[in-house]
C-alpha positions as CSV (number, residue, x, y, z in Angstrom):
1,X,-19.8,-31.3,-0.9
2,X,-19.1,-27.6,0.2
3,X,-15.8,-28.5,2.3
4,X,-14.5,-30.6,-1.0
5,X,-15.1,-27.3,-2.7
6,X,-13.3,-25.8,0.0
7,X,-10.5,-28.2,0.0
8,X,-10.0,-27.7,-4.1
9,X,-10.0,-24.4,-3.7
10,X,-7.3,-23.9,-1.4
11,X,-5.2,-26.7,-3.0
12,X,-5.2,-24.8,-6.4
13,X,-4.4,-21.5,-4.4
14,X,-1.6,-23.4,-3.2
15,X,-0.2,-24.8,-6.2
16,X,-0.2,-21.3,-8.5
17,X,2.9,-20.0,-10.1
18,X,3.3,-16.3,-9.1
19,X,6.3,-14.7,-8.9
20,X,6.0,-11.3,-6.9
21,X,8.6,-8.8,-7.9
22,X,10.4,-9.3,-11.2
23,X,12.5,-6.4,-11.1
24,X,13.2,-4.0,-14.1
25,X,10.0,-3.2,-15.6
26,X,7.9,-5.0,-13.4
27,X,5.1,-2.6,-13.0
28,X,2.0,-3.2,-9.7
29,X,-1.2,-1.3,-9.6
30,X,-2.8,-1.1,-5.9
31,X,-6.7,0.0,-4.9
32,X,-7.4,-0.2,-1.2
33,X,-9.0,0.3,1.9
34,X,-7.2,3.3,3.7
35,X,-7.8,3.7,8.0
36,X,-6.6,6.1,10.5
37,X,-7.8,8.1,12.8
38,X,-11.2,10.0,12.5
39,X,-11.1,9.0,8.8
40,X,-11.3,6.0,6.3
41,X,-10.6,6.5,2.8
42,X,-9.4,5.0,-0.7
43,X,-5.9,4.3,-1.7
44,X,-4.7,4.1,-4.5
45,X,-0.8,3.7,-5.8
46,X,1.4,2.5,-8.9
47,X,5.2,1.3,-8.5
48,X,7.2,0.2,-11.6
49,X,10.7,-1.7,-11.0
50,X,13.9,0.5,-12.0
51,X,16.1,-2.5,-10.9
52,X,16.5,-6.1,-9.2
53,X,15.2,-4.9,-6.4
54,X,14.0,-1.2,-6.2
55,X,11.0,0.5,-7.4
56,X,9.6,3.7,-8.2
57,X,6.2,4.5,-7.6
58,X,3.3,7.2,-6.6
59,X,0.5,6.5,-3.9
60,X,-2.4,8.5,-3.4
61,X,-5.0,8.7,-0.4
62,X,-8.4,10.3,-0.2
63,X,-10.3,10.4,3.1
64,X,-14.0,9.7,2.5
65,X,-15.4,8.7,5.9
66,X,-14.4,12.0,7.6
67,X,-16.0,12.7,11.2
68,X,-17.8,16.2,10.6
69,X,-16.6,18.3,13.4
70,X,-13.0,17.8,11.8
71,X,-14.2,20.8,9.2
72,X,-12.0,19.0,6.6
73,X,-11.5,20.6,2.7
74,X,-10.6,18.8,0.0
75,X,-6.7,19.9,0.3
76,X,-7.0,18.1,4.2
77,X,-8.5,15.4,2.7
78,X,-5.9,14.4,-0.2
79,X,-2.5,13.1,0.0
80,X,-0.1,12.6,-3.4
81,X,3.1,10.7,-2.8
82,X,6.0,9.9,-4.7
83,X,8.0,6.6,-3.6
84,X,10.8,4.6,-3.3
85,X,10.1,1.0,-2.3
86,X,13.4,-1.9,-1.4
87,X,11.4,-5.2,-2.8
88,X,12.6,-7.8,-0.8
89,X,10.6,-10.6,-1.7
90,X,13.7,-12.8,-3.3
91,X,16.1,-11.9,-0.6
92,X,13.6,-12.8,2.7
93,X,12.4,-15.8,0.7
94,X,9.0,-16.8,2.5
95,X,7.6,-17.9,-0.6
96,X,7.5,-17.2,-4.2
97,X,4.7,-14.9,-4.0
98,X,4.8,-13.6,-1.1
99,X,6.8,-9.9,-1.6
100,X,8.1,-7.4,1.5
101,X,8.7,-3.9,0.4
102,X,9.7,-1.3,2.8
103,X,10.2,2.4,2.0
104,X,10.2,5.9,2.2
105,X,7.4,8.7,0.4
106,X,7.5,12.1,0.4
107,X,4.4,13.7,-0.1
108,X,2.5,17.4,0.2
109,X,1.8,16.8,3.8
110,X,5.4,15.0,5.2
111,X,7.9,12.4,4.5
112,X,7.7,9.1,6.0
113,X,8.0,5.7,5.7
114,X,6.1,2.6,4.8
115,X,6.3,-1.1,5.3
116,X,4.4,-3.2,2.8
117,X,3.1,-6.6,2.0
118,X,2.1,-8.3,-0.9
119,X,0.9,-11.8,-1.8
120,X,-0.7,-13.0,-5.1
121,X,-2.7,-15.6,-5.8
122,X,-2.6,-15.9,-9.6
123,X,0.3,-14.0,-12.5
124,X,-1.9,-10.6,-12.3
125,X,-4.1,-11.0,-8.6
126,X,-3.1,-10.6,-5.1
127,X,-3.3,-8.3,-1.8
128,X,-1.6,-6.5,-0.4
129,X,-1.5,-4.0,3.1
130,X,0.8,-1.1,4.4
131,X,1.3,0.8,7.3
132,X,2.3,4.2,6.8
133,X,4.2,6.8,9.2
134,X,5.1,10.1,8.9
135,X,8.5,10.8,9.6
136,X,8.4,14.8,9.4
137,X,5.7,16.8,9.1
138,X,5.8,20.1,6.9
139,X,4.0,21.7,9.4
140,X,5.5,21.7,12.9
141,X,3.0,23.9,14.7
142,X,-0.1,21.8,16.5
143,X,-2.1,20.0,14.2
144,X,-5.9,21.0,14.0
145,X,-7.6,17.3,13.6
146,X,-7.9,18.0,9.9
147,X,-4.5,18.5,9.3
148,X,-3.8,15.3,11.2
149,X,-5.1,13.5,8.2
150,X,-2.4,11.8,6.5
151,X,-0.1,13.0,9.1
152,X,-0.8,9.7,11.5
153,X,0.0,6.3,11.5
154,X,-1.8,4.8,8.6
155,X,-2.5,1.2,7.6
156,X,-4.2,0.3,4.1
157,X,-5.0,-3.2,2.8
158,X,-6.6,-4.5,-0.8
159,X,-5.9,-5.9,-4.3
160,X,-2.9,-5.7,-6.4
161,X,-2.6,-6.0,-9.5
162,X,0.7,-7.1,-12.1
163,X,0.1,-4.9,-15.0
């Protein structure tokens, strides 16, 4: 009985009708997991579609699970970013609902760039990850470990959201 539950389930995942990226107006909400090193924290980010491909968006990152001898504040510990995001879910064309989305952010502690996933399940459900890298760093004197936060390699993963 439970692996006929199993097989239903995954059959009905398989058959949904979810298209990723719709372009103009399309608008995703994200809430995730956010790791790197000596912290973990919650992410958070919204991108609405300015054309076929392209979106607009802001990403934010608190670290929560800071290691104490980092003597973090709050200003070491959040990150605001505004970014620009190349959806190329219709052009790779692995599936349907299956969206790639690499792009650059600029935020108070560098600029960088991400590469992102997304795949959803249902209209409005999916997850998605990223992995984040700083490309320059406002601050080019030697990091104290605090100020490495959110000036690393990052990778987040959770839900997304069509809104």
């Amino acid at each position: 009985m439970k692996n006929l539950i199993i097989i239903i389930a995954l059959l009905s995942v398989s058959i949904v009708n979810a298209q990723v990226f719709k372009g103009k107006g399309d608008t995703k909400f994200q809430v995730g997991a956010n790791f790197q090193n000596n912290a973990t924290g919650l992410n958070v980010s919204y991108d609405f579609g300015v054309g076929e491909n392209i979106s607009l968006g802001l990403s934010s990152t608190y670290a929560l699970g800071v290691k104490s001898a980092l003597d973090s504040d709050f200003g070491d510990r959040f990150d605001i970013k505004a970014r620009f995001n190349a959806n190329l879910g219709n052009v790779v064309n692995i599936d349907k609902n299956f969206d790639i989305y690499p792009g650059l952010n600029l935020g108070l502690k560098n600029f960088g760039a991400h590469l992102g996933m997304r795949y959803f399940f249902t209209d409005g459900f999916g997850v998605y990850t990223e992995l984040n890298a700083p490309l320059a760093k406002y601050n080019s004197d030697r990091l104290t470990p605090a100020e490495k936060l959110h000036n690393q390699f990052t990778i987040s993963f959770g839900a997304t959201f069509n809104l």
